[in-house]
Each structure stands twice: as structure tokens, then as C-alpha cells.
VEXDREN-2710 file (C-alpha; in Angstrom, 1 decimal):
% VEXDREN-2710
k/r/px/py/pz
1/UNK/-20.8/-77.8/-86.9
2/UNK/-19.6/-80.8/-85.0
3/UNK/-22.1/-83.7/-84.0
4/UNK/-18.8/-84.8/-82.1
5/UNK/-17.6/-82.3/-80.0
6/UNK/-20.3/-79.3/-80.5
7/UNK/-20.2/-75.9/-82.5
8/UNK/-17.5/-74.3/-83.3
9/UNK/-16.3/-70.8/-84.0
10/UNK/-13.4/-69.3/-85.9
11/UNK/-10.9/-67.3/-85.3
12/UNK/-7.8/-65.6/-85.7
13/UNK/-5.2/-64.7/-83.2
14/UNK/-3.1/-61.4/-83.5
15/UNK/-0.8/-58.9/-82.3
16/UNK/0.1/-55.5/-82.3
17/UNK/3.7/-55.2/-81.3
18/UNK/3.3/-58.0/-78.2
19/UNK/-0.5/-56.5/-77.5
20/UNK/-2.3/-59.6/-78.6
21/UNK/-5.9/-59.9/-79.2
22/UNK/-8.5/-62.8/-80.8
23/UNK/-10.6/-61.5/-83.6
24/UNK/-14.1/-62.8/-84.9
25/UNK/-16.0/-62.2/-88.4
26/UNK/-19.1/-61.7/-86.7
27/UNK/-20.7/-61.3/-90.3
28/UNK/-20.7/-65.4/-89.9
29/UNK/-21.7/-65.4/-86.3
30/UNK/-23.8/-62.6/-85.9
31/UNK/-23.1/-62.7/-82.4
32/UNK/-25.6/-60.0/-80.1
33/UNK/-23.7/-57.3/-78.3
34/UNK/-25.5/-58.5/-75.1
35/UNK/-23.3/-61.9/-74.9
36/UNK/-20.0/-59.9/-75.8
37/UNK/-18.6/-59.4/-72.9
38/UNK/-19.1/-63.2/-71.5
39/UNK/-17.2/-64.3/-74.4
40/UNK/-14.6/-62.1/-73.9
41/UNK/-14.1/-62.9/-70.9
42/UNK/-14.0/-66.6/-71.1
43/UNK/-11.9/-66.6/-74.4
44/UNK/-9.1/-64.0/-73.3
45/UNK/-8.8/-66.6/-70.0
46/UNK/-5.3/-68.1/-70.1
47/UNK/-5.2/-71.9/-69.9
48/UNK/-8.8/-72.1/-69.9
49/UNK/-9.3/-70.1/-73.3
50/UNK/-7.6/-68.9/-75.8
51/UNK/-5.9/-66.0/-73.9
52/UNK/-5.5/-62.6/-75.3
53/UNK/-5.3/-58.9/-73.8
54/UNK/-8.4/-58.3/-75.6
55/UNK/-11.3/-59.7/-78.3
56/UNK/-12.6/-58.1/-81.4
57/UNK/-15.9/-58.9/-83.6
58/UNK/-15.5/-57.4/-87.0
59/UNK/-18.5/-56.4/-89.2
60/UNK/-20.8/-54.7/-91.7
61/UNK/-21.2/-51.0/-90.7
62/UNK/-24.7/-50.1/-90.2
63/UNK/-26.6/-48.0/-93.4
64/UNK/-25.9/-44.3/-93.2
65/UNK/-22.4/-45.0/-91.1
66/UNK/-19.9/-43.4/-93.2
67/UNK/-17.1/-45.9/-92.6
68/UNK/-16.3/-48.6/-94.1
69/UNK/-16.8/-51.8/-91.5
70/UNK/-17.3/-51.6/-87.5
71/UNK/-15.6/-53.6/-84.3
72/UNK/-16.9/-54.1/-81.5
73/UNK/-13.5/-54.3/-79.0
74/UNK/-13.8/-55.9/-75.6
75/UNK/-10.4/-55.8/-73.0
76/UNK/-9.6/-59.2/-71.4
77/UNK/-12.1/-58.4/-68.0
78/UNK/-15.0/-58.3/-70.3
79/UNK/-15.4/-54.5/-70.5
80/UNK/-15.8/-52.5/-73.5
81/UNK/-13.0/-49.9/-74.7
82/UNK/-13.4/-47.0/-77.1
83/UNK/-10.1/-47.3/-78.6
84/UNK/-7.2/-49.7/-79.0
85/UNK/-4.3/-48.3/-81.2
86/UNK/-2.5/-51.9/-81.7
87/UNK/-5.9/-53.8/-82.4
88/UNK/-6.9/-51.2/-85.0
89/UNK/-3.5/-52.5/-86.3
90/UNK/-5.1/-55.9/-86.3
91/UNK/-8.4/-55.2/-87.3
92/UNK/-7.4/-53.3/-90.3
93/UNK/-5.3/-56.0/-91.5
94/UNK/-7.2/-58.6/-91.0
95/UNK/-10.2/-56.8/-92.7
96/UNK/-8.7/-56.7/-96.1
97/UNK/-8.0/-59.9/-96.1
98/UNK/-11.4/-61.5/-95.0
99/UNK/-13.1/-58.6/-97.7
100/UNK/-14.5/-56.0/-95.3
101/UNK/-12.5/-53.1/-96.7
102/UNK/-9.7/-52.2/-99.4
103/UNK/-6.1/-51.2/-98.1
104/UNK/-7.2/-47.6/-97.4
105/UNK/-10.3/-47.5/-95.3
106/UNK/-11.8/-46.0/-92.5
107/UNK/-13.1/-48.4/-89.1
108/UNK/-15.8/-47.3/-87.0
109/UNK/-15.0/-47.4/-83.1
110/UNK/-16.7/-46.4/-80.0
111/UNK/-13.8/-43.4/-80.2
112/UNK/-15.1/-42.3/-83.7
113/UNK/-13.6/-43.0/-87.0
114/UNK/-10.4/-44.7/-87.3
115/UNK/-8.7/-44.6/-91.2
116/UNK/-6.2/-47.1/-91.8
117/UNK/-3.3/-47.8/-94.7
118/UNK/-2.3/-51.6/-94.8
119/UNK/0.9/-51.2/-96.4
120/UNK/0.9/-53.8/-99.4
121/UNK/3.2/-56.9/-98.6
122/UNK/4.3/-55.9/-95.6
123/UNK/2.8/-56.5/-91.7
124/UNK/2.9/-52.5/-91.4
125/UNK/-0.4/-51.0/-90.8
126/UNK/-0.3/-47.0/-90.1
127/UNK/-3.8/-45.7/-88.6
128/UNK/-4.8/-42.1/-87.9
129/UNK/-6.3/-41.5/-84.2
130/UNK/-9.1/-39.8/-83.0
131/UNK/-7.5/-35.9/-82.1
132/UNK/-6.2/-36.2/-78.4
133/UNK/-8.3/-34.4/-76.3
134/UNK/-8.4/-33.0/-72.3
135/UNK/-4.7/-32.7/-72.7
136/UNK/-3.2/-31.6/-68.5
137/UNK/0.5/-31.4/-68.2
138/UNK/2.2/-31.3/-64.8
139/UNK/-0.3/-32.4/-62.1
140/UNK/0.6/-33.6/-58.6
141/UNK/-0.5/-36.5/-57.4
142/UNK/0.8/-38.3/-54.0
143/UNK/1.1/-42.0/-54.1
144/UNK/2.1/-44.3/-51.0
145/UNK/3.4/-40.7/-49.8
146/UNK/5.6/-40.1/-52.8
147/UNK/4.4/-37.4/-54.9
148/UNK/4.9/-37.9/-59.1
149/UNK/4.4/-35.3/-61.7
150/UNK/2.0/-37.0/-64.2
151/UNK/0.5/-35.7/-66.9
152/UNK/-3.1/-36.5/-68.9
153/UNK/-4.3/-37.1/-72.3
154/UNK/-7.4/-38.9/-73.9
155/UNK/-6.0/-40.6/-77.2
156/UNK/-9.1/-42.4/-77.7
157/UNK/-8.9/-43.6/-74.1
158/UNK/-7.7/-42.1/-71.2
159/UNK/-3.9/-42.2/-70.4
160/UNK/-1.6/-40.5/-67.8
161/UNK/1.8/-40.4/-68.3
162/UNK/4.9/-40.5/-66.0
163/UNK/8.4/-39.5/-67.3
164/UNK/11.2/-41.3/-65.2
165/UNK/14.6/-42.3/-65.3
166/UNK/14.9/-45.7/-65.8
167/UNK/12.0/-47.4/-67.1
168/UNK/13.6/-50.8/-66.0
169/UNK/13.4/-50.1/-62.2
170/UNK/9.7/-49.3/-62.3
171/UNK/7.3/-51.9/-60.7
172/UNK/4.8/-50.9/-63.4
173/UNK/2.2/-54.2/-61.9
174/UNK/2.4/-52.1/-58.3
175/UNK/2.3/-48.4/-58.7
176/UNK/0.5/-48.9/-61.8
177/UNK/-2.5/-50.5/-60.6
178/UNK/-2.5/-47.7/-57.6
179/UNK/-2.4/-44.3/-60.0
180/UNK/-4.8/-46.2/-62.5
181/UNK/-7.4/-46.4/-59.2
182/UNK/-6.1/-42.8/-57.9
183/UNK/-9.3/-40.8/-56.6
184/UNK/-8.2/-38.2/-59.5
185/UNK/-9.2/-40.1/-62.0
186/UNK/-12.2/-42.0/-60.4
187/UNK/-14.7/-43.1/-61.5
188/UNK/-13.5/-44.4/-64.9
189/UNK/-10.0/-44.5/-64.0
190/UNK/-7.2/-44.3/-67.0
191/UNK/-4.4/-46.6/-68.1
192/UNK/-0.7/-45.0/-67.4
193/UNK/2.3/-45.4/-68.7
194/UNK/5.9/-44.7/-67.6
195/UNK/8.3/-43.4/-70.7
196/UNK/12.1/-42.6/-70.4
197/UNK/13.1/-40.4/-72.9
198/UNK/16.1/-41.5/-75.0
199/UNK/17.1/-38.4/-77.4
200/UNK/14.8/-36.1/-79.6
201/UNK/13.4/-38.7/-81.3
202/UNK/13.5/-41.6/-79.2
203/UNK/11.4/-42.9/-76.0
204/UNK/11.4/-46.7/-73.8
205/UNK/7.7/-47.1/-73.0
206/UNK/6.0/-49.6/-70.5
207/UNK/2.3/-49.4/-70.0
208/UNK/0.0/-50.4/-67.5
209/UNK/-3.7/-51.4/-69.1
210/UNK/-6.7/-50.3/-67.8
211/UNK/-8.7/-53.6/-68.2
212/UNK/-6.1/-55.7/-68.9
213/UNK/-5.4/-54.9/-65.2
214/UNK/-1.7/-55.4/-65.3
215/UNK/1.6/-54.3/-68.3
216/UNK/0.8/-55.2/-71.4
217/UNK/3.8/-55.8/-73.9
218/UNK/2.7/-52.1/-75.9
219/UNK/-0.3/-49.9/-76.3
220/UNK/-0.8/-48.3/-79.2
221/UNK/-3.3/-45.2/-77.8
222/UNK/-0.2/-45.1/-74.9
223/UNK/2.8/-44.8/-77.4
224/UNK/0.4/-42.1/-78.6
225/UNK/-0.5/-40.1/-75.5
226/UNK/3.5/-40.6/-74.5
227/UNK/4.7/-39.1/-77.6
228/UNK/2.1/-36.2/-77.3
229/UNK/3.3/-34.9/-73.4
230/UNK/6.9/-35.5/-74.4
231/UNK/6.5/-33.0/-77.1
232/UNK/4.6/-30.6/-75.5
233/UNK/6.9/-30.6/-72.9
234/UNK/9.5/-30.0/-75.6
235/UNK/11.7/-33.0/-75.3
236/UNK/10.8/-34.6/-78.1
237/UNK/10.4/-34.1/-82.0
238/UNK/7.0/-34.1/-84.3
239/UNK/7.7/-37.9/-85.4
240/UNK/8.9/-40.4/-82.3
241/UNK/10.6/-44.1/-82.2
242/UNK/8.8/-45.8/-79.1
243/UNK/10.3/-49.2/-77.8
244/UNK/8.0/-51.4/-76.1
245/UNK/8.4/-53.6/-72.7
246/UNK/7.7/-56.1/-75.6
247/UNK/10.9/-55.4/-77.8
248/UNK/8.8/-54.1/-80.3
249/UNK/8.9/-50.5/-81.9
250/UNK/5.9/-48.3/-82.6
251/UNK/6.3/-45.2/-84.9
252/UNK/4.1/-42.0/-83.8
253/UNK/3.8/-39.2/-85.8
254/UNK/2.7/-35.5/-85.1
255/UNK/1.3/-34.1/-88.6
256/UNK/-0.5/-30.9/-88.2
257/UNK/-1.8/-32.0/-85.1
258/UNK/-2.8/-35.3/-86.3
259/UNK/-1.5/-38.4/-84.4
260/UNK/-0.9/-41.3/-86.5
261/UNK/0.2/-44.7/-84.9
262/UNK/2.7/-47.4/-87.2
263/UNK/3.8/-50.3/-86.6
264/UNK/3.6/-54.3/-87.3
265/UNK/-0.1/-56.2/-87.2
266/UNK/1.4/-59.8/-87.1
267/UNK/-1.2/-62.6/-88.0
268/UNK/-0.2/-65.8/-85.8
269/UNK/-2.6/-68.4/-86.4
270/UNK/-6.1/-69.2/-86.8
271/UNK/-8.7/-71.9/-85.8
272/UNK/-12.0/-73.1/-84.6
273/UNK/-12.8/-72.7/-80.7
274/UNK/-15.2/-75.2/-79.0
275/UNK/-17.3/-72.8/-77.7
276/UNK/-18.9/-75.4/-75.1
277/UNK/-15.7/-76.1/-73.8
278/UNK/-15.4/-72.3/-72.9
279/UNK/-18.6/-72.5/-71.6
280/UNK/-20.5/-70.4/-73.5
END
């Protein structure tokens, strides 16, 4: 505490292959769920906060959980998301080194339990997803009077996925934004990403977030969903090389019908936020 300049709050600042998020030890903070989203959405603010795709409170699991720790996960428009693949990246990492859980462990999300390996000296972090459910290949849907064949999967979150061409000459911002609000997936929407497929084993991935509300840099539950159609379409192997809009590369693996999401969980800096300056 400050007499100076008011309370403060720390924190850590992440990513998960570009997808960048804040995380809090709410252990300390013991923050109520009922002010989460406020926070969120006045620390993921650019220029006025911190500015992050999304915010995560890390703690204790509640007795009887079977799971190791718990997050609460909040995209950068205040609303809550079952499932982030590249912030379970972050949180897993981050947990072992604040003491919440051992390199093998299992997190509690709003998607069911998540288990984690933190690879030892290394920014890898591999996590197992939630099975993929609803899975819909080859629906028609008409957008500004051109009709795309997208196909659906929930990977913890809803995703629909386009196969094009180029992935380059896609204005992911516009169309997007339009099949994320498309009546066929109202009400709750679902994020969408559009992959180009670059040999059995390889796919270019760019991503349009639902809450975010624009392209993120990666999604991990996307990479997942992406490498599931392409599969089941056949075009594709069991184990999949995704690169992001980011640069970045995300592993996905196919094990027996498991899904399991790898890739870096980079720790950029931490610090103290004047909460009063954020307003909250």
C-alpha cells in the first residue's frame, strides 16, 4: 500500500504465442467474482490500462474440486470465456512458479478440467483440452451474398472454421466480425478462423476472437478446432504445425481422440498497477 499514490495490485503480463493476457494471484487479492468483469475491462484498455486480449485471477480450488488450482478468465470486453487454449499456457506456467501447482497438474476452467505439463527449463507448456464437441462439417452460410462452406466445433469454446486459399488476402477484421454475428450462430455467437492448408502436416491460421472483437495474433482453442476439421476432412495428419498471424507456431496433436495444444507461455514482465488510476 501507497499513502502516495493509493493501492496497488500486482501482476504479471503474458503471452501465448502473440495472445497476450494480464494475470492476478487472487489468493493475495481475494478479489469477488462480482467486480471481475469491471477490472477486466478497464485493465485490458490500451493506453488507459495495461492492455491485454484478456485477464486471468489465479487461485485455491474450492474443497472437494479435484484439480489442482482454479482461473477465473475474462476476454478484453469484460465477458467471461470457458476456455482459452494460449492462457492455459500462461496460467499453467505461471502457477508453478507462484506455488499453486507442480509441473504436472490439472486447472479448473469454466470448460472442465484442463491438465498441463510445464516442460522443465523451457517456455513450452503442452495442455490437454476439453474433448471437442458438436462437431458440423460443411455448412452453407451466405455472407454479403457470397456463400462459404464453414464448418463448426466447440474446443472448449465455440469456433467455425473457413478453409481458403490465401490466408493473406482475407480481411479477417470485416468478414470476421459478420460470420461471428451470423443469425446461425446467434445468440452466443462463436469466434472463426480462416486456415490455408500447407501440406499434411502443416496449416497458416488467422483467427477472429469472439470478445476480443477483432484478430488476435493466435488462439489456442482455434489452432485446435482448425486442426480437428482439417483432419476430418482428410487433409491433414493426427499431429499438425499451425503458424499464427503472430509468427508464432502452435503444435496440435490428435492422440486417441484427445487434442492436446503446445507451444511457448512467454513471461514478459511484472508490476504493480494503480488501481485508482484505472478507476477501479
Amino acid at each position: 500500500m501507497s499513502q502516495s499514490t493509493g493501492m496497488t495490485v500486482p501482476f504479471f503480463k503474458m503471452h501465448g504465442s502473440g495472445n497476450d493476457f494480464v494475470l492476478i494471484d487472487n489468493r493475495k487479492l481475494a478479489l469477488p467474482r462480482a467486480q471481475m468483469t469491471l477490472w477486466a475491462q478497464r485493465i485490458c484498455r490500451k493506453a488507459f490500462g495495461i492492455g491485454a486480449d484478456g485477464l486471468i485471477f489465479l487461485q485455491n480450488a474450492p474443497a472437494g474440486e479435484q484439480v489442482d488450482y482454479i482461473w477465473h478468465f475474462y476476454n478484453a470486453d469484460g465477458s467471461r470465456a470457458e476456455m482459452c487454449g494460449n492462457g492455459s499456457r500462461c496460467a499453467a506456467r505461471l502457477a508453478c512458479e507462484i506455488g499453486l501447482a507442480d509441473r504436472n497438474h490439472v486447472l479448473g476452467t469454466d470448460a472442465g478440467p484442463i491438465r498441463a505439463q510445464v516442460r522443465p527449463d523451457s517456455t513450452l507448456v503442452k495442455v490437454q483440452l476439453t474433448p471437442p464437441q458438436d462437431l458440423l462439417l460443411g455448412t452453407s452460410l451466405t455472407v454479403d451474398g457470397v456463400q462459404y462452406e464453414v464448418h463448426f466445433v466447440n474446443t472448449g469454446v465455440p469456433h467455425a472454421v473457413i478453409i481458403v486459399d490465401d490466408v493473406s488476402a482475407i480481411d479477417v477484421d470485416k468478414l470476421g466480425r459478420a460470420m461471428r454475428n451470423h443469425e446461425h450462430f446467434a445468440p452466443a455467437g462463436t469466434n472463426v478462423n480462416f486456415i490455408q492448408i500447407r501440406g499434411n502436416c502443416k496449416l497458416l491460421l488467422r483467427t477472429y476472437e469472439r470478445g476480443v472483437e477483432g484478430e488476435t495474433f493466435a488462439c489456442g482453442t482455434g489452432a485446435a478446432a482448425s486442426a480437428l476439421v482439417a483432419h476430418e476432412l482428410g487433409l491433414v495428419d493426427e499431429s499438425v504445425e499451425l503458424k499464427t498471424s503472430g509468427g508464432e507456431v502452435l503444435q496440435i496433436h490428435l492422440e486417441n481422440g484427445t487434442l492436446f495444444l503446445e507451444g511457448p507461455a512467454v513471461k514478459t514482465y511484472s508490476g504493480e498497477m494503480f488501481i485508482e488510476s484505472l478507476g477501479l
